[in-house]
Each structure stands twice: as C-alpha cells, then as structure tokens.
C-alpha positions as CSV (number, residue, x, y, z in Angstrom):
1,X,-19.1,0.7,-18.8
2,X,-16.4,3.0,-17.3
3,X,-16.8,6.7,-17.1
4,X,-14.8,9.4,-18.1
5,X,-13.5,9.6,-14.7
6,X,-12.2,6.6,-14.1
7,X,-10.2,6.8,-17.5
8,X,-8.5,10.2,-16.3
9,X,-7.4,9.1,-12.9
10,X,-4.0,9.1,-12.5
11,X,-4.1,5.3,-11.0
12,X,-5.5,4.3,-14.3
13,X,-2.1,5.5,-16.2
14,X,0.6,2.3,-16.8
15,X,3.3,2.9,-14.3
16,X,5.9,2.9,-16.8
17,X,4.8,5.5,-18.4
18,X,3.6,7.8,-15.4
19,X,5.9,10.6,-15.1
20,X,4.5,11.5,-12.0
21,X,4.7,8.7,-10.4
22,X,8.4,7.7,-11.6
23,X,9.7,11.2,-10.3
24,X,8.4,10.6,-6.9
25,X,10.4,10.0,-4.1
26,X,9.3,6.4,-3.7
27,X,10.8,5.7,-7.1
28,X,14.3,7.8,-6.7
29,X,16.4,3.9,-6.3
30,X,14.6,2.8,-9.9
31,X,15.6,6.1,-11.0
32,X,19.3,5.4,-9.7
33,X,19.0,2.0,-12.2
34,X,17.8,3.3,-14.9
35,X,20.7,6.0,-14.9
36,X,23.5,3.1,-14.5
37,X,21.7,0.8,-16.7
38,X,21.4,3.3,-19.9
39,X,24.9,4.7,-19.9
40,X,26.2,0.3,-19.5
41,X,24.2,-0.8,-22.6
42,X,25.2,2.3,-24.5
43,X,28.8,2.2,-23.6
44,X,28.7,-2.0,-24.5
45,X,27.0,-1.3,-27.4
46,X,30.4,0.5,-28.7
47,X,32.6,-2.0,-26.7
48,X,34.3,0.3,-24.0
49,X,36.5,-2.0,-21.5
50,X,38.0,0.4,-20.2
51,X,38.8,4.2,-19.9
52,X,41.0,6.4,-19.0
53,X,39.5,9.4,-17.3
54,X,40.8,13.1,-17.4
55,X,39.4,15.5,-15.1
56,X,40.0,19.6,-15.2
57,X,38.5,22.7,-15.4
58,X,36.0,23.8,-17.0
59,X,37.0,27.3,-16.9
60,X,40.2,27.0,-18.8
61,X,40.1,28.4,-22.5
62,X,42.5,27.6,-25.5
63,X,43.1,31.3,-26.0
64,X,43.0,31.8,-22.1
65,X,45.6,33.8,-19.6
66,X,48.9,32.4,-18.0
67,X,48.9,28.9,-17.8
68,X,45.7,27.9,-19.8
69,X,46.8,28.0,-23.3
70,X,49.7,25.4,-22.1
71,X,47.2,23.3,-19.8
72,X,44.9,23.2,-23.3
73,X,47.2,22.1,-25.9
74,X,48.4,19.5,-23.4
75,X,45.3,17.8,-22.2
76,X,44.8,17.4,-26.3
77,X,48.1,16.2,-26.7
78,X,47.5,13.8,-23.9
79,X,44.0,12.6,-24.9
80,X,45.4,12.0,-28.8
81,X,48.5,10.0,-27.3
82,X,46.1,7.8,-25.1
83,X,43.7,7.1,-27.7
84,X,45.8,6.3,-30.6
85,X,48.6,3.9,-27.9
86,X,45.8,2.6,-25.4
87,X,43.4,0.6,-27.4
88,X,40.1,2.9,-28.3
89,X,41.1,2.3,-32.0
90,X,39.7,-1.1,-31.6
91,X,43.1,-2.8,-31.8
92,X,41.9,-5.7,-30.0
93,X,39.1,-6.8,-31.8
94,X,36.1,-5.3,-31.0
95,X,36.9,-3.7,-27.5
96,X,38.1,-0.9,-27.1
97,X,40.4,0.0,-24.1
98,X,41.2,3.1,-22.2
99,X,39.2,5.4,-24.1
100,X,38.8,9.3,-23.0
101,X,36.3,9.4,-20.4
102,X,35.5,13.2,-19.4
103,X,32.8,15.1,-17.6
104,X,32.0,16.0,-21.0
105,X,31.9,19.7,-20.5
106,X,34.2,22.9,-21.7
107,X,37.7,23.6,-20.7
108,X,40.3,20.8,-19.8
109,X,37.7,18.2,-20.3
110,X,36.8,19.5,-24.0
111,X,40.6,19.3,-24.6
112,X,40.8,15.9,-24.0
113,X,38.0,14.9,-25.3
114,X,39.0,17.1,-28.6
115,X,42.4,15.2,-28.7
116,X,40.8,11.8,-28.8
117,X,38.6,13.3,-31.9
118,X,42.0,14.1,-33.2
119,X,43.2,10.3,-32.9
120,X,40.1,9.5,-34.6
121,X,39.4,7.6,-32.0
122,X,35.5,7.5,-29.5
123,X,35.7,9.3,-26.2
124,X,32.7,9.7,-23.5
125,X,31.4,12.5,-22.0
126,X,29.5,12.0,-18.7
127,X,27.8,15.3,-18.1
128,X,25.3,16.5,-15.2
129,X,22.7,18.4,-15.0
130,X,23.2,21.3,-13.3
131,X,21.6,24.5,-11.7
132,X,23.4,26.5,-15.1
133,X,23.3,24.5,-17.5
134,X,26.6,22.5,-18.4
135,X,26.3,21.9,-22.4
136,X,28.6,18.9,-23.7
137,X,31.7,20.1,-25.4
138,X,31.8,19.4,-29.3
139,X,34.5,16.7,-29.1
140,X,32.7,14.0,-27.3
141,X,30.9,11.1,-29.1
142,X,27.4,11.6,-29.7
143,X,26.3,8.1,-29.0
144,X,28.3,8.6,-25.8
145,X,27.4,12.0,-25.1
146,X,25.4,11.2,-21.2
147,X,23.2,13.4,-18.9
148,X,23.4,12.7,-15.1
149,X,21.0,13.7,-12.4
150,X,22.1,12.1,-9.6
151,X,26.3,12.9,-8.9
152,X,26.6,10.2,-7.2
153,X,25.5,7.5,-10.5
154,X,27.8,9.9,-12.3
155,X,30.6,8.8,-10.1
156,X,30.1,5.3,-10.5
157,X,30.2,5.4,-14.0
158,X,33.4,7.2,-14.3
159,X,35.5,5.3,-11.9
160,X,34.1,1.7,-12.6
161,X,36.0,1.1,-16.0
162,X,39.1,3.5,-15.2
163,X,42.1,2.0,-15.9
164,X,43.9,5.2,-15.3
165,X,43.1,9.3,-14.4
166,X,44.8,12.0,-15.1
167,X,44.4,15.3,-13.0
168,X,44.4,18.6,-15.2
169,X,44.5,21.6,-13.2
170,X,41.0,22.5,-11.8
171,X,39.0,23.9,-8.8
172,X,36.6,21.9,-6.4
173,X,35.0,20.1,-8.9
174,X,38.5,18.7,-9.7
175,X,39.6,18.3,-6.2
176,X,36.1,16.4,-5.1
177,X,36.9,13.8,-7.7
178,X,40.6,13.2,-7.0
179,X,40.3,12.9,-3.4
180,X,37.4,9.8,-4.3
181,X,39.5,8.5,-6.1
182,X,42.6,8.3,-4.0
183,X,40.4,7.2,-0.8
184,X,38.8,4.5,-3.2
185,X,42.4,3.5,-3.8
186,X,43.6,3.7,-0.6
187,X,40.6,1.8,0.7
188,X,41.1,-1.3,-1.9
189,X,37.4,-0.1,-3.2
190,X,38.9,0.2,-6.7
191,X,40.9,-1.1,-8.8
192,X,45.0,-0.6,-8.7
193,X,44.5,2.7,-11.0
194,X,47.3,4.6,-11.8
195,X,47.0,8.5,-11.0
196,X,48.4,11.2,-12.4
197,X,48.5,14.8,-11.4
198,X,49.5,18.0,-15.0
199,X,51.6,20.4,-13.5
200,X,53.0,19.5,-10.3
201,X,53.6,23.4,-9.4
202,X,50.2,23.6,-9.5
203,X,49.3,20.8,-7.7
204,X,52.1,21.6,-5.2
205,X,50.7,25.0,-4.9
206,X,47.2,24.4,-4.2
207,X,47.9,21.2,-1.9
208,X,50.0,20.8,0.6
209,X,50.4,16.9,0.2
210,X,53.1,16.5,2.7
211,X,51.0,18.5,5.4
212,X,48.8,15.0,5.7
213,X,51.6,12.9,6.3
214,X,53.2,15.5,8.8
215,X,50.1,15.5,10.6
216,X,49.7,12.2,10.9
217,X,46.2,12.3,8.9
218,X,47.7,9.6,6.4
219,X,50.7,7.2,6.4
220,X,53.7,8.2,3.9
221,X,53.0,5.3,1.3
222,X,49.9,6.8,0.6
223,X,51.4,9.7,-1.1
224,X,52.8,6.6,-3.8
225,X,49.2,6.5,-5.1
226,X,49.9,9.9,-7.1
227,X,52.8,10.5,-9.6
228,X,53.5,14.1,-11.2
229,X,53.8,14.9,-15.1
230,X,54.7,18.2,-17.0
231,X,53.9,17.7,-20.4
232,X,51.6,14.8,-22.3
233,X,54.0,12.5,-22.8
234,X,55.6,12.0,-19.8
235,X,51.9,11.8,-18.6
236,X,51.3,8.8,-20.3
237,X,54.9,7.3,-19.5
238,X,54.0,7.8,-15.7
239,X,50.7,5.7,-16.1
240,X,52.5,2.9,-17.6
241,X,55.1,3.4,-15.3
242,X,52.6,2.7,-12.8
243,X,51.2,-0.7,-14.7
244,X,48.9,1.5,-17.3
245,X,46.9,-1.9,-18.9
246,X,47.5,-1.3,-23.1
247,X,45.3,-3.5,-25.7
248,X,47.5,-6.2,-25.6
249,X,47.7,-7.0,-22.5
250,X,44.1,-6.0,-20.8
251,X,41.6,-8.5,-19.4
252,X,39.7,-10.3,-22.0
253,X,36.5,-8.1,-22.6
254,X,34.2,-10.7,-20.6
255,X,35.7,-10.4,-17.5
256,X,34.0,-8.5,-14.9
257,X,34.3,-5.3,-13.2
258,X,33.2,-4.5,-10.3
C-alpha cells in the first residue's frame, strides 16, 4: 500500500499538470507551442485570414500635447476605414480579412484598435507581459484579447497573417518592430506586405533613411519597401497602392501561411 510520501512527491504529480515542472527550463520550447498554438485556435475559431497590423506608441493620449491628439484621431480613423473596406466584417463568408492587429496596449494601438470597435468590426490585441504591467486597451476583442511571455512568439503571431502594417509614430518599441519587418521583407522571409509609415515628418525626423543608402549599408530599392501617408485615408490608398489584398480578392481561407 503506498505511503503518504510517495503520494506527495513531486514525481508522483501528472506532468501536465506540474507547474513546476512545465516552468522549467527543460520545458521553455513546449512552452514556446503552447503560446503559438493557443492564440492559432483562438484566432481560427473567429476566422482571421488575415490582419492588418498597426504599431505606435503607447505613450500617446487623445487629449495629449502637439502632435498626439492628431496621431489619435487618425490611427482611429484609419483602423475604422480598414475594418469596414478590408474584410473583418465577414464579407467573405466566414473569414475575415485584414482585421486590426495591435499590441493591444494604450496609446496609438488603443486607437486603432478603438476605430475597428467603431466599424463594428473584431480586432486583436497581442499584449506581453512586462516588468510594469501593460493592461489591454478597452477596444480590443475579448476573445482575442492575448498575453505573451516570450517576445519573440509575440512576433510570430503578428507578422504571420499581416497582409499590411502601418507605422504610427512611436519610440523603440515601434522602431524594433519596423525594422523586422522591413529585414523580413527584404530577406523574402515574409510575405510581399505593404508598409506604411503616419507622418512622414516624423518618420523623416527621427530616421535618416537616406543615410543607409549613402553609406552603402543598403541598396536604394530597398527604401521602395516603405511608402509615407499623412492622414487615414491616404494610409489606406497607399497599402492598396502597394497590392493591399481586399475580401474579394484574398486567398481562399484554406490556403496556407507560412
């Protein structure tokens, strides 16, 4: 008959439901699945294709100095124009294309998100946990409201369905994700995604694009990965300038991604 301490030993626990065990280092790739594999059946379970992703700051405020107010009501703007002209409405059965993909946090990212509310329309929030807290801004879907550890997985998720981004004004946060995605681009390890940078003062202010080509760090053509916009709408003119997929004519929903 076993004792009482064989009962309590740890070894005697089911692994699947040992935290201690599945927060060890020997278990950090099986925690790397299980943080792609629940944010993919959630986001299949509501039929996301595709996305289009808007990065910003998180320090920006509706009722904020200078530029902010301007940068707010515009990321809005733009999230309600992609939403109710790219497909999240379900106007292709039941998938839904180029739906508002955010970190999911305050600032420009609540704005978008906020304007894809205003469409009536879902939009996803992929939010990480971080040293202070980051809560999820109002505006995104609960059922795709999604808490990262690991950056990297966080990554993944936003760029593997993009079918376009869109660069709000932001600090390095903002610049670590544009520059993946432009070297993802660059190096053919995504998709042809169209990329557009809000304010091109700001952008030309901040980065000295030219500089890269003048020094030989990148070839010229690479600077025709990015186009410029100034207001929503010419935002979302530039992305389908740039071949911006719309719900009727995207990729059957069964096709892959990689």
């Amino acid at each position: 008959m076993a004792s009482r301490e064989q009962l309590d030993s740890p070894s005697y626990r089911i692994a699947a439901l040992n935290q201690d065990f599945l927060l060890g280092d020997s278990m950090r790739g099986v925690r790397f699945q299980l943080e792609y594999a629940f944010a993919e059946e959630m986001l299949r379970r509501w039929g996301v294709h595709s996305t289009i992703v808007a990065f910003g700051s998180a320090r920006v405020r509706e009722d904020g100095p200078n530029n902010q107010p301007r940068w707010y009501e515009e990321a809005r703007r733009f999230g309600r124009i992609a939403s109710e002209r790219g497909g999240a409405l379900k106007h292709n059965g039941n998938v839904r294309e180029n739906v508002i993909a955010t970190g999911g946090g305050p600032g420009l990212m609540e704005a978008a998100n906020r304007g894809a509310m205003d469409a009536g329309a879902p939009s996803i929030g992929f939010n990480i946990s971080l040293p202070h807290e980051q809560e999820p801004n109002p505006y995104t879907t609960p059922e795709l409201t999604f808490r990262f550890h690991y950056f990297a997985m966080r990554k993944m998720h936003l760029a593997m369905r993009a079918n376009g981004l869109i660069v709000f004004p932001g600090g390095f946060g903002t610049m670590d994700e544009l520059f993946e995605m432009l070297n993802l681009r660059l190096t053919n390890k995504a998709a042809r995604v169209p990329i557009v940078l809000f304010d091109e003062t700001y952008w030309r202010r901040v980065v000295n694009f030219e500089a890269f080509v003048e020094e030989g760090m990148i070839d010229r053509e690479a600077l025709g990965l990015l186009r410029f916009a100034n207001d929503a709408e010419s935002a979302w003119d530039a992305l389908l300038a740039q071949g911006l997929l719309v719900a009727r004519d995207a990729p059957a929903a069964s096709q892959s991604r990689p």
